[in-house]
N, C-alpha and C positions, 0 to 999 in steps of 0.2 A: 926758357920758360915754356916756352910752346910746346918746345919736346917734354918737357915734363908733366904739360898739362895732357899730352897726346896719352902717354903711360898710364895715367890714374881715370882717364878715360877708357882704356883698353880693359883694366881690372875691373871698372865696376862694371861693364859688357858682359865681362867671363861671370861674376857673380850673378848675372841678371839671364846668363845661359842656363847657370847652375840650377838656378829657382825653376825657372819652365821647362825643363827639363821632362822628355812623358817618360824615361825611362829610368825607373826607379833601382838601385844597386841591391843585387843581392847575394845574398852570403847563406850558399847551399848547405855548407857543413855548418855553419852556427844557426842556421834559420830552422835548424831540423828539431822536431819537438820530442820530448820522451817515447809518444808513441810511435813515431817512426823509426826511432832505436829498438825499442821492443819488437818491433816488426821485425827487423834486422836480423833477432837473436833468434829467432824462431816461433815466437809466441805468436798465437794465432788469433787477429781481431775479428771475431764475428760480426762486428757491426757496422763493419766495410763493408759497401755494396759497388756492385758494378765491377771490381776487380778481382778477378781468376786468384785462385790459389789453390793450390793442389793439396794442400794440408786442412784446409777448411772442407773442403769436397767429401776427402775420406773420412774426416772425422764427421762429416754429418751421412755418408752412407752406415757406416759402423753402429752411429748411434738409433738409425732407423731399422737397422737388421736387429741390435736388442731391443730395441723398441715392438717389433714384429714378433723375435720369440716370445717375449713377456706377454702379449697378447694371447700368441698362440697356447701358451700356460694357461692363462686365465680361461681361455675357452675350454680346452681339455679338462681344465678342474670341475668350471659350472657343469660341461656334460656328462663328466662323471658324479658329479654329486648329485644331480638330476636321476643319471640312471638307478642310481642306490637310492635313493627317493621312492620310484617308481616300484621298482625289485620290491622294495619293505610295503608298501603300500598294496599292490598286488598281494604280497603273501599275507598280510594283513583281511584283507577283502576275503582272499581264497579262506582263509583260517574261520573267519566268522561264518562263508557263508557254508562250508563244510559242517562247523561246529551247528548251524540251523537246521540245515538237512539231519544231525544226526537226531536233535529235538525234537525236529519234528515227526521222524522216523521211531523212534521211543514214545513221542506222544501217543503214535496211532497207532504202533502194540498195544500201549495201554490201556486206549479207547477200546482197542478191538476183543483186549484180556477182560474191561469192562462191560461189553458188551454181551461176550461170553456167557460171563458170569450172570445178568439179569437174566438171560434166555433160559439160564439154568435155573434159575429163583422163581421165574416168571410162571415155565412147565410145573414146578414142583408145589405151586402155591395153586395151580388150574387142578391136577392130577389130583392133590390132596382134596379139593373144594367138589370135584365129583364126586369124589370116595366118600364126603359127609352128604352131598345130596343121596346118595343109596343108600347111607344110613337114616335119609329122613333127618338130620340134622341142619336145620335151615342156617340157623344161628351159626354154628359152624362153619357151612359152607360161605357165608353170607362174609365171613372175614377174610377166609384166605381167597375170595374173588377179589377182594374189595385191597388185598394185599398186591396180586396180580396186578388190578389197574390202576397201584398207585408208582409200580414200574413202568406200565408201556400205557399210558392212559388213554391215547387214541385207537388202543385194540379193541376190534370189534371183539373176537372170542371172548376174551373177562368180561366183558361192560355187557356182553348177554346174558351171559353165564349170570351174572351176578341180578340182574334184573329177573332172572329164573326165575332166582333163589328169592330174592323179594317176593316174586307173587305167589312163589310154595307157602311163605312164612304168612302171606296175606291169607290166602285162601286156608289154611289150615290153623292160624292162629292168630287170624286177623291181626297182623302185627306188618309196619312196612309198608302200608298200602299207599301213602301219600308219596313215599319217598321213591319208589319203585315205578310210580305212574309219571314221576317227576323224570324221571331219569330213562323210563321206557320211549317220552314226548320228544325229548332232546335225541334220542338215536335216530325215531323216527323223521326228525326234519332231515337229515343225514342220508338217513334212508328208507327213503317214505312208498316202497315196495316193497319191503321187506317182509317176505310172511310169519315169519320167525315172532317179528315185532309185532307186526299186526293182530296175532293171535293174542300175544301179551296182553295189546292194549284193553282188549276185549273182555280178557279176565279184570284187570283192573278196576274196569268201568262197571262192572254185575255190581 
């Protein structure tokens, strides 16, 4: 009995080592999970950190070198599509601002063919308006002055010429005199030395 109790005494020790035990059993090849299989086979876990692996390295250098030309693409495109921008715009610009110079190079022929042409209307309406004063034609000359400075209206030669011809038409057929004295006052504030006018006034005023 004793010895028997010594035995069942020794068994429940061993179970009582078993329980306290700090060192738990492990079983490397069963305790190993899908993904450390997969590791095994070659497949590459990015979401390891802290452990080397030379297949993860290269495939993330690789992926940053096309990562880098794709950049370098897109920058090549925007600067190209920028300089073709610029290129059309420029000739844009040049286009209009040739096509203004040509306008306004055409304008000022025109002006200048307009201009011409009064100079030429202007002489021929002065030239004729004398030829009726030597005729004694006041009425006559009194229009084509009066034609004269409705082309160049701040010329003194018509707007004389034509105040003449008023106080011929006054003085010979009392006709014009108010309009003549009106118009001989206004050249005179202009030009209030003028003996020319001066004379005028004089006849007006008898």
């Amino acid at each position: 009995m004793p010895y028997g109790n010594h035995m069942q005494g020794q068994r429940s020790n061993l179970k009582l080592l078993r329980k306290i035990s700090m060192f738990k059993k492990t079983r490397r090849f069963l305790s190993k999970s899908k993904k450390d299989f997969s590791s095994e086979k070659g497949i590459i876990d990015l979401k390891k950190k802290g452990v080397y692996n030379s297949d993860y390295y290269t495939a993330q250098l690789k992926s940053k070198k096309v990562e880098n030309k794709e950049k370098k693409k897109i920058y090549l495109g925007v600067s190209f599509i920028t300089l073709v921008i610029l290129i059309i715009t420029f000739t844009i610009v040049k286009s209009i601002y040739n096509n203004n110079q040509e306008i306004s190079l055409q304008q000022q022929q025109i002006n200048e063919l307009n201009y011409i042409e009064k100079i030429n209307e202007y002489s021929y309406f002065i030239e004729d308006g004398d030829n009726w004063i030597e005729k004694k034609n006041w009425h006559n000359a009194i229009f084509r002055y009066k034609q004269a400075v409705d082309l160049f209206p701040k010329k003194y030669e018509a707007n004389y010429r034509l105040i003449l011809a008023y106080s011929y038409n006054c003085t010979y057929k009392n006709k014009d005199c108010e309009i003549g004295n009106k118009l001989n006052m206004r050249f005179l504030k202009l030009f209030p030395n003028d003996k020319n006018l001066l004379q005028l006034e004089q006849i007006f005023n008898k």
